[in-house]
C-alpha positions as a Markdown table, in Angstrom:
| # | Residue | x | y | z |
|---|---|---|---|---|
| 1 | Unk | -23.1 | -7.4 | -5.8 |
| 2 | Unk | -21.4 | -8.7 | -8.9 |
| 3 | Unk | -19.2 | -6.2 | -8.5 |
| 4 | Unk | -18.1 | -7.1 | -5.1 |
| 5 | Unk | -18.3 | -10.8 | -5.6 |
| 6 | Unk | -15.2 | -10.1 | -8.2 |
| 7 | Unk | -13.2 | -7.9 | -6.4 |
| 8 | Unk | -13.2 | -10.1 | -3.6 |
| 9 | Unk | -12.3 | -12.9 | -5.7 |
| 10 | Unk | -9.1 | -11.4 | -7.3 |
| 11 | Unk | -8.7 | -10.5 | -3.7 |
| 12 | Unk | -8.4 | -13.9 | -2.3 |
| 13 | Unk | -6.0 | -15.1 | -5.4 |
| 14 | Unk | -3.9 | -12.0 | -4.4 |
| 15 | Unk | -3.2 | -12.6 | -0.8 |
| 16 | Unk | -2.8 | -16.0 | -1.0 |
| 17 | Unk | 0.0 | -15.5 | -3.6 |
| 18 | Unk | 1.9 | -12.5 | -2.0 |
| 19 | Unk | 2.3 | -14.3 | 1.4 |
| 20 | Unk | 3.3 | -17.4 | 0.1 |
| 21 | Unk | 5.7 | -15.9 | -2.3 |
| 22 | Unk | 7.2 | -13.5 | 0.3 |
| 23 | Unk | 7.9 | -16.8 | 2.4 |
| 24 | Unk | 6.2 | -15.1 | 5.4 |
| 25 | Unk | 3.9 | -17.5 | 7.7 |
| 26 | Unk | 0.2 | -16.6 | 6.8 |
| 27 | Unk | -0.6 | -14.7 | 10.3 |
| 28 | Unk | -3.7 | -15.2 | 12.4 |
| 29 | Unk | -4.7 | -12.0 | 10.8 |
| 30 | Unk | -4.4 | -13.3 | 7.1 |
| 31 | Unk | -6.3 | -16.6 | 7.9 |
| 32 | Unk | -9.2 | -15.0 | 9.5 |
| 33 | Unk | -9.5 | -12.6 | 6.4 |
| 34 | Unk | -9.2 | -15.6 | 3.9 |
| 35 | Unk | -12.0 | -17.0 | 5.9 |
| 36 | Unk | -14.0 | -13.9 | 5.8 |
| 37 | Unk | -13.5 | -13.7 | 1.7 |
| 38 | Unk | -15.1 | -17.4 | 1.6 |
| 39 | Unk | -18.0 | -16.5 | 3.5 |
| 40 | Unk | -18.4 | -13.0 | 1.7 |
| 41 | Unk | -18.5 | -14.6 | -1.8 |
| 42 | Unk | -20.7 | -17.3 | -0.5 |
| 43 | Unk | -23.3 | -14.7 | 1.1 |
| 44 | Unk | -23.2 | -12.6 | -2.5 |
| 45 | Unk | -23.8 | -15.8 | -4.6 |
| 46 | Unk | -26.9 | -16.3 | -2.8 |
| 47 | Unk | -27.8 | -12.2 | -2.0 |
| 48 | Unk | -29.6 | -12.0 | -6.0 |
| 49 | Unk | -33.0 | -13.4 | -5.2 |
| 50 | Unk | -33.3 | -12.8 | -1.3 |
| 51 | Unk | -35.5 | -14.1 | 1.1 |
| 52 | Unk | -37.6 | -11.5 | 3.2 |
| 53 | Unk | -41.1 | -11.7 | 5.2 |
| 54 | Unk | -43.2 | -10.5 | 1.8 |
| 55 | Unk | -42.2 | -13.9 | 0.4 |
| 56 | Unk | -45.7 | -15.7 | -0.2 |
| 57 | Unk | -43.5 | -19.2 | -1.4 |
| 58 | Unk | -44.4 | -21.7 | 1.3 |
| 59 | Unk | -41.0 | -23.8 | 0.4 |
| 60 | Unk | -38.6 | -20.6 | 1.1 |
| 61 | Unk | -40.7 | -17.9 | 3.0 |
| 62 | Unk | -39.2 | -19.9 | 6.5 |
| 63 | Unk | -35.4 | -19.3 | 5.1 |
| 64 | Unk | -35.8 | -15.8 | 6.0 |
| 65 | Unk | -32.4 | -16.2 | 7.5 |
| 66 | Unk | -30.9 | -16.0 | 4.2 |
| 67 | Unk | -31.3 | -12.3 | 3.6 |
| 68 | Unk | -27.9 | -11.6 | 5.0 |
| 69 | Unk | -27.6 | -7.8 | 6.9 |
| 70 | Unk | -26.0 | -5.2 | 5.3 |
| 71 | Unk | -23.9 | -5.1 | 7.9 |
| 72 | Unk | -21.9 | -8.5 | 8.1 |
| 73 | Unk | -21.3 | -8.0 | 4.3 |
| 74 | Unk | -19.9 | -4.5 | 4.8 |
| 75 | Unk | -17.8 | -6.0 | 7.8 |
| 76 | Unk | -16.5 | -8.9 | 5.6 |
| 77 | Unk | -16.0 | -6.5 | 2.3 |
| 78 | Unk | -13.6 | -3.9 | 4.6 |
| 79 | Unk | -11.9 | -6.8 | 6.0 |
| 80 | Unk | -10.9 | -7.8 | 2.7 |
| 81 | Unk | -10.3 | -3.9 | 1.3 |
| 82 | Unk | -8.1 | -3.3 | 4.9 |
| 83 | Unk | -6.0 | -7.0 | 4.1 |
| 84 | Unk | -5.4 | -5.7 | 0.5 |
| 85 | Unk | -4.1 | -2.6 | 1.6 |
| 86 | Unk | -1.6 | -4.1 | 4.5 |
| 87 | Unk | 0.0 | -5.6 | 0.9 |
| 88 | Unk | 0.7 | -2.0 | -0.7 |
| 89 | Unk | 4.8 | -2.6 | -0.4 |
| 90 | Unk | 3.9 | -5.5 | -1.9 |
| 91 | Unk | 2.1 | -4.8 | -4.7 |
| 92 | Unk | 2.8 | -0.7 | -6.0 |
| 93 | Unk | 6.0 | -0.7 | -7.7 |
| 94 | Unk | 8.7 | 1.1 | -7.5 |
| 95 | Unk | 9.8 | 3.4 | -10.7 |
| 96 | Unk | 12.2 | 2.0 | -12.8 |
| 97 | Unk | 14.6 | 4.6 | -13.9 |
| 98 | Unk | 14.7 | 5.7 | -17.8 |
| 99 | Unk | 18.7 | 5.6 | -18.8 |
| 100 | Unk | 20.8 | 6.0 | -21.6 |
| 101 | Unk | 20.0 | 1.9 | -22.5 |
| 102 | Unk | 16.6 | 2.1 | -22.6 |
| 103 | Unk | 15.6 | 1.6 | -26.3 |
| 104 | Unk | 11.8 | 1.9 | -26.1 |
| 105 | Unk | 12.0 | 5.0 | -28.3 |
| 106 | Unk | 8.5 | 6.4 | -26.9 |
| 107 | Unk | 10.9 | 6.4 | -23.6 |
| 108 | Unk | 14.8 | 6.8 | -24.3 |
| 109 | Unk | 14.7 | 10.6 | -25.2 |
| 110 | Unk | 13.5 | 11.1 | -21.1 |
| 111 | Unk | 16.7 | 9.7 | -19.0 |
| 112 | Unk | 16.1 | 10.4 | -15.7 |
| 113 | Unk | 12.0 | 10.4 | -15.9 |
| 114 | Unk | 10.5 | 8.3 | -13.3 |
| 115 | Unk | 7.0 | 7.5 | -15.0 |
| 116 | Unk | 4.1 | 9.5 | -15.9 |
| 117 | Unk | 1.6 | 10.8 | -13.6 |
| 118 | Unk | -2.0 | 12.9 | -13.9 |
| 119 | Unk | -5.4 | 12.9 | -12.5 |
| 120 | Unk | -8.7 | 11.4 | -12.7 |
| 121 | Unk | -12.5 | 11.7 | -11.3 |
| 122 | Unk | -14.0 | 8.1 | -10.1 |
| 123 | Unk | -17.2 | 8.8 | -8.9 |
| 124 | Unk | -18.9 | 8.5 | -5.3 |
| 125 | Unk | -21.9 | 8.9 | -2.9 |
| 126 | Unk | -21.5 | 11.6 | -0.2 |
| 127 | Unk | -24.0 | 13.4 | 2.1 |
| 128 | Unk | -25.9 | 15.6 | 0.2 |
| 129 | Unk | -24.3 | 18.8 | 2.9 |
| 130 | Unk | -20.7 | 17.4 | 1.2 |
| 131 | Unk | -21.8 | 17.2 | -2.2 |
| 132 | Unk | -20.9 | 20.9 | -3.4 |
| 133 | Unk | -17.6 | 19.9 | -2.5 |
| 134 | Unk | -17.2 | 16.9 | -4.2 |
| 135 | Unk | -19.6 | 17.9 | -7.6 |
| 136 | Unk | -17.3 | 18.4 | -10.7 |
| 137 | Unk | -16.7 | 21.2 | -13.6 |
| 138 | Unk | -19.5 | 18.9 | -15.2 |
| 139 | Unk | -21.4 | 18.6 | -12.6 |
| 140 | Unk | -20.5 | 14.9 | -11.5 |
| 141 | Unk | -20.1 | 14.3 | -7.8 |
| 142 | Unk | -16.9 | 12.6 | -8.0 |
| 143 | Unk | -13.1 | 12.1 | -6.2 |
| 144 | Unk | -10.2 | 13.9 | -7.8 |
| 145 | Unk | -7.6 | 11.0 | -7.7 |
| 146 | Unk | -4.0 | 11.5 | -8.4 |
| 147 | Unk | -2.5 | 8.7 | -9.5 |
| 148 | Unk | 1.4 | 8.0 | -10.9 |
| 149 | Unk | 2.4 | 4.8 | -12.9 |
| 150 | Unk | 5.6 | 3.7 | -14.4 |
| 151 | Unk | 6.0 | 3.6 | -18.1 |
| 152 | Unk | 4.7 | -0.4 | -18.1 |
| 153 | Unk | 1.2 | 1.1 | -17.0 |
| 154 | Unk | 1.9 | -0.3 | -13.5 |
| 155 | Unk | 1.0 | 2.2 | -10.4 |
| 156 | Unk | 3.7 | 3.5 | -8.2 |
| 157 | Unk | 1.5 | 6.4 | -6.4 |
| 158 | Unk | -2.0 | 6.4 | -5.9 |
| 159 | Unk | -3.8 | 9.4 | -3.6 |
| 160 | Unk | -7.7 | 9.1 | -3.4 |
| 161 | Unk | -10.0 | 11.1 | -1.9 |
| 162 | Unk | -9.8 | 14.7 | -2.6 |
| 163 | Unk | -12.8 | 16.6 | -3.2 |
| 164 | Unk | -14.0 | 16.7 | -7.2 |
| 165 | Unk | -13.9 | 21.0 | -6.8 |
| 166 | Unk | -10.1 | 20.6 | -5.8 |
| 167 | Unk | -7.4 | 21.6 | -8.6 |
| 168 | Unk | -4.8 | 19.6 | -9.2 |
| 169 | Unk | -2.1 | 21.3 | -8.6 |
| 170 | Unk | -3.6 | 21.2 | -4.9 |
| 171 | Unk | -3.8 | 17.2 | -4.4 |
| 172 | Unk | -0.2 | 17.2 | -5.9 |
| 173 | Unk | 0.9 | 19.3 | -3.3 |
| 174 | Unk | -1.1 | 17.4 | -0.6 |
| 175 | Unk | 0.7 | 14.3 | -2.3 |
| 176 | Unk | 4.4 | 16.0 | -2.2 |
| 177 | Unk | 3.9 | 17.0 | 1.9 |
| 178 | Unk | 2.6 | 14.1 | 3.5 |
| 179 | Unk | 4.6 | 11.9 | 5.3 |
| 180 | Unk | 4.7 | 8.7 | 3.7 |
| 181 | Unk | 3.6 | 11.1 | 0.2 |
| 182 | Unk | 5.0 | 11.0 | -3.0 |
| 183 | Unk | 8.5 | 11.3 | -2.8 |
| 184 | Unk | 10.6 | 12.6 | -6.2 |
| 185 | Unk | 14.3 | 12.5 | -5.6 |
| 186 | Unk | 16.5 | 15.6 | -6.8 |
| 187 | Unk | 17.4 | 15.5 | -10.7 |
| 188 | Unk | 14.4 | 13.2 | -11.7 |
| 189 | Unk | 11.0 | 13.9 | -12.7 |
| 190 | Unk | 7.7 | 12.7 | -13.7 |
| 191 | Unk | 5.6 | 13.5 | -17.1 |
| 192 | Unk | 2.8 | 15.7 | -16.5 |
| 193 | Unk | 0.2 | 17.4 | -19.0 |
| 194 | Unk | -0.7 | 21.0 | -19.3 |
| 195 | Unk | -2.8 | 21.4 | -15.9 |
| 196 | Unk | 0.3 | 21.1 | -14.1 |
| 197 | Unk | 3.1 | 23.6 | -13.2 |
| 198 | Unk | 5.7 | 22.9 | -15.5 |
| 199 | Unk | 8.3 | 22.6 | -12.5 |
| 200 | Unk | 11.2 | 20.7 | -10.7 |
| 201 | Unk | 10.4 | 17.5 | -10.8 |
| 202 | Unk | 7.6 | 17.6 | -13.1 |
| 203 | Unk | 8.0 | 18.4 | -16.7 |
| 204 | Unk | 5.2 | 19.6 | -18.6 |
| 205 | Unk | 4.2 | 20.3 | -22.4 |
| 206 | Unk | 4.5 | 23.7 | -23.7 |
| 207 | Unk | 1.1 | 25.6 | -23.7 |
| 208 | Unk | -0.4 | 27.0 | -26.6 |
| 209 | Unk | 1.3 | 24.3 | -28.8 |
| 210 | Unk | 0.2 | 21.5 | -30.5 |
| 211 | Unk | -0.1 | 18.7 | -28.0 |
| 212 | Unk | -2.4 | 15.8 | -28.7 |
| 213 | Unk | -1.6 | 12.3 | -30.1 |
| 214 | Unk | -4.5 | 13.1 | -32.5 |
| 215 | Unk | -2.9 | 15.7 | -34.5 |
| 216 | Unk | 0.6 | 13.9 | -34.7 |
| 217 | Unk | -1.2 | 10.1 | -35.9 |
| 218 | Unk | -3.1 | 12.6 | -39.0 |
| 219 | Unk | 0.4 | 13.0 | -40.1 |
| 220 | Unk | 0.6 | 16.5 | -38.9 |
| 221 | Unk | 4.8 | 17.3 | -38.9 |
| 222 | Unk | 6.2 | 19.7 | -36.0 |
| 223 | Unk | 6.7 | 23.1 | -36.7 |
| 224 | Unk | 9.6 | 24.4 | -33.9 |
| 225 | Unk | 11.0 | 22.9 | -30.8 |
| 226 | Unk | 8.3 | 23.4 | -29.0 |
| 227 | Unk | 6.0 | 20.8 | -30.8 |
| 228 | Unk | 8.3 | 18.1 | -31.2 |
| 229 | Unk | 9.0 | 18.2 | -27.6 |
| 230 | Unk | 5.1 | 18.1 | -27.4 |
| 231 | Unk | 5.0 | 15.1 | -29.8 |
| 232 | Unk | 7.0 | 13.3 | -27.5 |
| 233 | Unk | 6.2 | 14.2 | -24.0 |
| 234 | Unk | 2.0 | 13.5 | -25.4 |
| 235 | Unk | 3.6 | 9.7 | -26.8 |
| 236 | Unk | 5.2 | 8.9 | -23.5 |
| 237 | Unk | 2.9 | 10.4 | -21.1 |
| 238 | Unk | -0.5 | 8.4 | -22.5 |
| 239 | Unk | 0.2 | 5.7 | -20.3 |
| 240 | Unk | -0.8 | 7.3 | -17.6 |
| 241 | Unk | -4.4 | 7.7 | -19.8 |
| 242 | Unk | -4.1 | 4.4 | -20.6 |
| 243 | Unk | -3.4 | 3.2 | -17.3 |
| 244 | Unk | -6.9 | 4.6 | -15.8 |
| 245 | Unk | -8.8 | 3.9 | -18.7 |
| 246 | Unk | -7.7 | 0.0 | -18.3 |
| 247 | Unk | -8.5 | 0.6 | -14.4 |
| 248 | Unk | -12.2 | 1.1 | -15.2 |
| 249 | Unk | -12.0 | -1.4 | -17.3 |
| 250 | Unk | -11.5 | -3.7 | -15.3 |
| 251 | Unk | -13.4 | -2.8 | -12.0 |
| 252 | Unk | -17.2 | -1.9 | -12.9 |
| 253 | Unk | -17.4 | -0.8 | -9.1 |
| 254 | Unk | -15.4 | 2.2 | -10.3 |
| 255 | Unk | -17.7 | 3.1 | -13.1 |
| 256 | Unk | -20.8 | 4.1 | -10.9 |
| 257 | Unk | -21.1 | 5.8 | -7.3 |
| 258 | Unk | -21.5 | 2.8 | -4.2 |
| 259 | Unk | -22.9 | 3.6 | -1.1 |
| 260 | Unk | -20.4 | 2.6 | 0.9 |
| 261 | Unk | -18.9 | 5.8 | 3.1 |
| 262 | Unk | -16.7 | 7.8 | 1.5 |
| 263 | Unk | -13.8 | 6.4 | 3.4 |
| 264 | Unk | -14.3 | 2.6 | 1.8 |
| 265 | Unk | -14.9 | 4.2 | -1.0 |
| 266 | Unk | -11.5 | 5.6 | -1.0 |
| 267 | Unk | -10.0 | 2.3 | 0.2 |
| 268 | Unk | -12.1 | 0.4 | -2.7 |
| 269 | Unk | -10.1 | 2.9 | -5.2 |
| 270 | Unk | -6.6 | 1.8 | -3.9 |
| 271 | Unk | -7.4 | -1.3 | -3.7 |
| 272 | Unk | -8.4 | -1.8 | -7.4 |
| 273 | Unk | -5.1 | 0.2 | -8.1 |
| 274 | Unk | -3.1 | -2.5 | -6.3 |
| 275 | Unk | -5.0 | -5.6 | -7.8 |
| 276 | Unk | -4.2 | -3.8 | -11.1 |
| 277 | Unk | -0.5 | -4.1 | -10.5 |
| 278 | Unk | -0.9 | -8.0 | -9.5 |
| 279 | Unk | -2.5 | -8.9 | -12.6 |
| 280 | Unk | -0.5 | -7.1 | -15.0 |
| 281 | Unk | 2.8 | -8.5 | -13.3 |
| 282 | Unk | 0.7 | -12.0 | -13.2 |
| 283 | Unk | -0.4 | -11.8 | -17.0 |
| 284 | Unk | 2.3 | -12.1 | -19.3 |
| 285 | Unk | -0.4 | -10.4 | -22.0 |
| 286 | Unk | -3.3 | -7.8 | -20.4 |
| 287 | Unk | -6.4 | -8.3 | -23.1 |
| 288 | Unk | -7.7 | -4.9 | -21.7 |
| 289 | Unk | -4.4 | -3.3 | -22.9 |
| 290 | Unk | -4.7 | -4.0 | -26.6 |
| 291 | Unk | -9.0 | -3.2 | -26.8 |
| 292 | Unk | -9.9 | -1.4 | -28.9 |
| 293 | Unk | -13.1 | -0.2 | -26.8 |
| 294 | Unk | -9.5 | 1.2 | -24.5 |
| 295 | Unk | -9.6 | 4.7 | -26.5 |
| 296 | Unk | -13.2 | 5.1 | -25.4 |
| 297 | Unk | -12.2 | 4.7 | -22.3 |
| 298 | Unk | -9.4 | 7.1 | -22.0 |
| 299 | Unk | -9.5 | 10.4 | -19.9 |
| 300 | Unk | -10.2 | 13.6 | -21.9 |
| 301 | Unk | -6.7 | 15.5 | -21.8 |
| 302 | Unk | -6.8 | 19.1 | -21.3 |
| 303 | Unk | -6.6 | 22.1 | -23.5 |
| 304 | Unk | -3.9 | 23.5 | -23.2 |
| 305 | Unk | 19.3 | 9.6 | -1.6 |
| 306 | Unk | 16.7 | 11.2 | 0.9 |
| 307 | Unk | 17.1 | 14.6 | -1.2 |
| 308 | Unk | 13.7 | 15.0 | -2.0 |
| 309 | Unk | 11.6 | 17.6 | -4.3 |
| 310 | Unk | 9.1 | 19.1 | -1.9 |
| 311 | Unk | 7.3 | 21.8 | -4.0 |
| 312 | Unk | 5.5 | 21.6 | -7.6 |
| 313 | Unk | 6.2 | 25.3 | -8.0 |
| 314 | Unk | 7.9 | 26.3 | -11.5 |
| 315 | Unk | 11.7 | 27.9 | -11.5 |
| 316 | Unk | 13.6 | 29.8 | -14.0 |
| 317 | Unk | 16.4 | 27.0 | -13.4 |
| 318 | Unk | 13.8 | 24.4 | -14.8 |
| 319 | Unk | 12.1 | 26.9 | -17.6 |
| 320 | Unk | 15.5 | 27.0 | -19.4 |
| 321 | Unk | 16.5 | 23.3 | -19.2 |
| 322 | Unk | 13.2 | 22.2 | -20.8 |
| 323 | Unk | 13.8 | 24.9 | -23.2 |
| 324 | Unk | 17.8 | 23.6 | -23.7 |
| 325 | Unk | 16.7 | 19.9 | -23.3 |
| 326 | Unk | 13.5 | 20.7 | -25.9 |
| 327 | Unk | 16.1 | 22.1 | -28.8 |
| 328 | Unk | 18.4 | 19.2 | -28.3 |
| 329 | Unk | 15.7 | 16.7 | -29.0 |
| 330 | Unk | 14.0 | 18.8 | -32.2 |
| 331 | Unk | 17.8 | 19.7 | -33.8 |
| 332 | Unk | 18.3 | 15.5 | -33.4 |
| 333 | Unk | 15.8 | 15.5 | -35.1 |
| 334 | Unk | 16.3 | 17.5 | -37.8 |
| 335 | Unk | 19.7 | 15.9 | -38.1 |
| 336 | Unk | 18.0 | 12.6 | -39.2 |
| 337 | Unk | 15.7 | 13.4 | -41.4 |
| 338 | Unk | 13.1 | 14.2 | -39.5 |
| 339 | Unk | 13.0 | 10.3 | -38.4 |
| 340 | Unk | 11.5 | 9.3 | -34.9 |
């Protein structure tokens, strides 16, 4: 109940801000669902130490009333989750281009890279018949979510809902065909690690090469092309690790299975994606981004104009311009020193 109690109070804060900062008169709609936050929060302050008809306390056994239904909390809760959602144009941002300006140097070595993007396992409840479906390589019944941020850990894509058996390269396909999908225009790209087709649009570390930020902070030096390019691709595209693990930080209701249905389970996920973005563009410092608890926290990575990309699938074309665009980088390199 704590849980919810938060999420609907970040809720409330976030509505009330967006409307009144997009100067649009707070609807019928909105009112009634500010309303309905009030009450919710109200009914999960006093949910903790119910009232039922085993209560042998002659002062509060005839408040029975008190022990609020499942059923007008779950109404209130997915009134908030739907009002949240209406606010997604509102609140996921839209990727902000790397150029030949941009001096972060984790970042100005990728012009044309839209953000970083990768997927992750949040758990959930499901019929026991739908469980196979949804149980994990390690045996967790969980939601394979795809989710795509920009390179100030800020969501610009967020897909829920596909079944914990599904690969990856799957829900990005889903993600790439649906109608209002992820859309990558011609010539630009996203980050993505080693369980992903290296492909138009998506530009992927070389397998069977050194890849993880562990071996390069030991001091380890690149060996070839290859591994540089590695060294920076894994520098830029933790954010996107970063960027979940600060999500579960966060939202405790994404740590452990609810028993809400799957669908408001999938709507709960979004939703903590989108209050995500409010507070980091609210907070000039995130605490959560700087813990140090935040490694812990971090996903395991693996082993090793309207013209827009519709496939993942890899092309000779983009094979050799990684391979071209790899050698520039490493031979820069070399030419200073071996610095940055």
């Amino acid at each position: 109940m704590q849980e919810l109690h938060a999420l609907c109070t970040v809720a409330f804060v976030v509505i009330e801000v967006v409307l009144k900062r997009s100067g649009e008169i707070v609807s019928r709609y909105f009112n009634d669902v500010l309303k309905a936050v009030l009450r919710l929060q109200a009914n999960l302050l006093v949910t903790p130490n119910l009232i039922t008809e085993a209560s042998t306390n002659p002062r509060w056994n005839c408040f029975q009333v008190m022990d609020l239904s499942g059923e007008i909390v779950s109404r209130y809760f997915n009134d908030v989750l739907k009002a949240v959602l209406r606010l997604q144009a509102n609140l996921l941002v839209t990727p902000n281009l790397i150029t030949e300006a941009s001096t972060n140097p984790r970042w100005n070595c990728f012009q044309n890279c839209l953000g970083a993007l990768d997927g992750t396992y949040i758990k959930v409840c499901v019929p026991v018949v739908h469980q196979a479906r949804y149980r994990t390589r390690k045996e967790e019944i969980a939601t394979n979510v795809l989710g795509v941020c920009s390179r100030d850990m800020n969501f610009i894509y967020v897909l829920p809902g596909w079944e914990g058996s599904a690969a990856d390269s799957r829900v990005l396909r889903d993600a790439i065909n649906r109608p209002n999908g992820l859309r990558i225009p011609n010539s630009y790209y996203h980050l993505v690690d080693a369980g992903y087709t290296n492909g138009k649009g998506f530009l992927a570390p070389y397998r069977g090469q050194r890849y993880h930020l562990s071996f390069w902070r030991e001091g380890a030096t690149p060996n070839n092309y290859q591994e540089y390019f590695n060294m920076k691709h894994a520098s830029a595209r933790n954010i996107i690790e970063k960027c979940f693990g600060m999500l579960k930080m966060k939202w405790a209701i994404l740590r452990s299975a609810s028993y809400y249905p799957i669908k408001t389970q999938n709507r709960i996920i979004t939703a903590c994606c989108l209050l995500h973005n409010f507070i980091r563009r609210e907070m000039v410092v995130d605490p959560l981004e700087d813990d140090p608890d935040l490694a812990d926290a971090l996903e395991t990575q693996p082993p090793m104009g309207d013209d827009f990309i519709e496939t993942g699938e890899t092309s000779n074309e983009w094979t050799e311009w990684r391979d071209t665009f790899a050698m520039q980088l490493y031979n820069n390199w070399l030419a200073n020193g071996g610095a940055g």
